[in-house]
C-alpha positions in Angstrom: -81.8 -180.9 181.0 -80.9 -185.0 179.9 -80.6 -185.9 176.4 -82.7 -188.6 175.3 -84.3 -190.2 172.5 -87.1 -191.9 173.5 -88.8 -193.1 169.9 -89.7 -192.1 167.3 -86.6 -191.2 166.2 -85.0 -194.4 166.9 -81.7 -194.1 164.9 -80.7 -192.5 161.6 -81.4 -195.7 159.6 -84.9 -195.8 160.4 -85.7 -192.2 160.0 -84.3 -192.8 156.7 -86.3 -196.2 155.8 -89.5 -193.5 156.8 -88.3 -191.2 154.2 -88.1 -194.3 151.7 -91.5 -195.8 152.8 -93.4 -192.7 151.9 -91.9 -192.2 148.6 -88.4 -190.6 148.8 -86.1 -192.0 146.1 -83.6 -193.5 147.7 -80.4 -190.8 146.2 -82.1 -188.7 148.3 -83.0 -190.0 151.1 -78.8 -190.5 151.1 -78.9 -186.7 150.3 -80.6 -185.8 152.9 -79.1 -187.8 155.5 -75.4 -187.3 154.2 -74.5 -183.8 152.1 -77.2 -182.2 152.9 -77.5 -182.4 156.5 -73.5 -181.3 156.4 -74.4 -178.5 154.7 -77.2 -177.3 156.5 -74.3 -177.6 159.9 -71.8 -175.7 157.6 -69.5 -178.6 157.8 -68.7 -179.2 154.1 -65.6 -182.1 155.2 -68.4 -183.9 156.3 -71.6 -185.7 154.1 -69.5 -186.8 151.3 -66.5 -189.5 149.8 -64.7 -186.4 147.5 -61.1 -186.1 148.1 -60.5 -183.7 151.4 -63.8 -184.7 153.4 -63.2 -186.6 156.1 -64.3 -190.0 154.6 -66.2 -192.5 157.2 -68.8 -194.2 155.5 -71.5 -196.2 156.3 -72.5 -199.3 154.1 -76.4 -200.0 153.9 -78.5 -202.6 152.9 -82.4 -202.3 152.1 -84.3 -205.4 153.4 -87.9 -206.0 151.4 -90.8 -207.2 153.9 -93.8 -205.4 156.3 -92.2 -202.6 158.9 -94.3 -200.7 161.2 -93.0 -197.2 161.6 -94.3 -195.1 164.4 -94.1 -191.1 164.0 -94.5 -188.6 167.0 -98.3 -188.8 167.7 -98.2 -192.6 167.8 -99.5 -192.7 163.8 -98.3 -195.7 162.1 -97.2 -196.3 158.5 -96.3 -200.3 157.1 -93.5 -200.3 155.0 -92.1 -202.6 152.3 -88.6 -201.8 152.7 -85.7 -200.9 155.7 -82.7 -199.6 156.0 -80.1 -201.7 157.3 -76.8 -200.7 158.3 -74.4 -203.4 157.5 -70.8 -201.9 158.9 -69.3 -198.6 159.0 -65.6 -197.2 157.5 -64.4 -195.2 160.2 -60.7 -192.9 160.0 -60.0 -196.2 157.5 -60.9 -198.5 158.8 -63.7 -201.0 159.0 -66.2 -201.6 161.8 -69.0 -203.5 162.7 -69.7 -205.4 165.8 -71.1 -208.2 163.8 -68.7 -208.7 161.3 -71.4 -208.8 158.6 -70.4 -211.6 155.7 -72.5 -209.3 153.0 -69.3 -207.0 153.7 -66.7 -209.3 153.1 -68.9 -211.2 149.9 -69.0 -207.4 148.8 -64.9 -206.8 149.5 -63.8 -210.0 147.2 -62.5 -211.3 150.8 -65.9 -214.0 151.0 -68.1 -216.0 153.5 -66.4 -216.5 156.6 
């Protein structure tokens, strides 16, 4: 049988910005997505920056403005605010196929 994700569930970042749109502070919609989902796979290095886990990161953003969500039965649901990712830390190191400045602003290193 294929794998394939044919919307709703877009990405992780906009399954979260769902969560956040209906209500869920945002600590746990991070929960949820991070920690808690590790735990629930029984993978305790993973979901969290303590010393020991495995440490890749992802650096967000939340933009303000009108989204349209779509759930599984085609329902709709405006939001005010999305979840943007703005770069990963992956084994160290940083990644984004952008190169986003709001990193670098956010690193000391500035605008490029």
């Amino acid at each position: 049988m294929p794998s394939c994700i044919d919307g709703p569930a877009f990405d992780q970042v906009t399954t979260m910005s769902k969560f956040l749109c209906m209500g869920m502070p945002l600590p746990d919609v991070v929960a949820a997505s991070t920690v808690n989902a590790a735990m629930a796979l029984r993978r305790p290095e993973l979901g969290s920056l303590k010393p020991g886990s495995v440490g890749d990161a992802t650096l967000i953003s939340i933009q303000q403005g009108q989204f349209d969500y779509v759930d599984v039965v085609g329902e709709h649901l405006i939001g005010d605010r999305k979840i943007v990712s703005e770069g990963v830390v992956i084994g160290g190191r940083w990644w984004h196929p952008k190169e986003s400045s709001k990193f670098r602003r956010l690193a000391g290193q500035g605008a490029p």
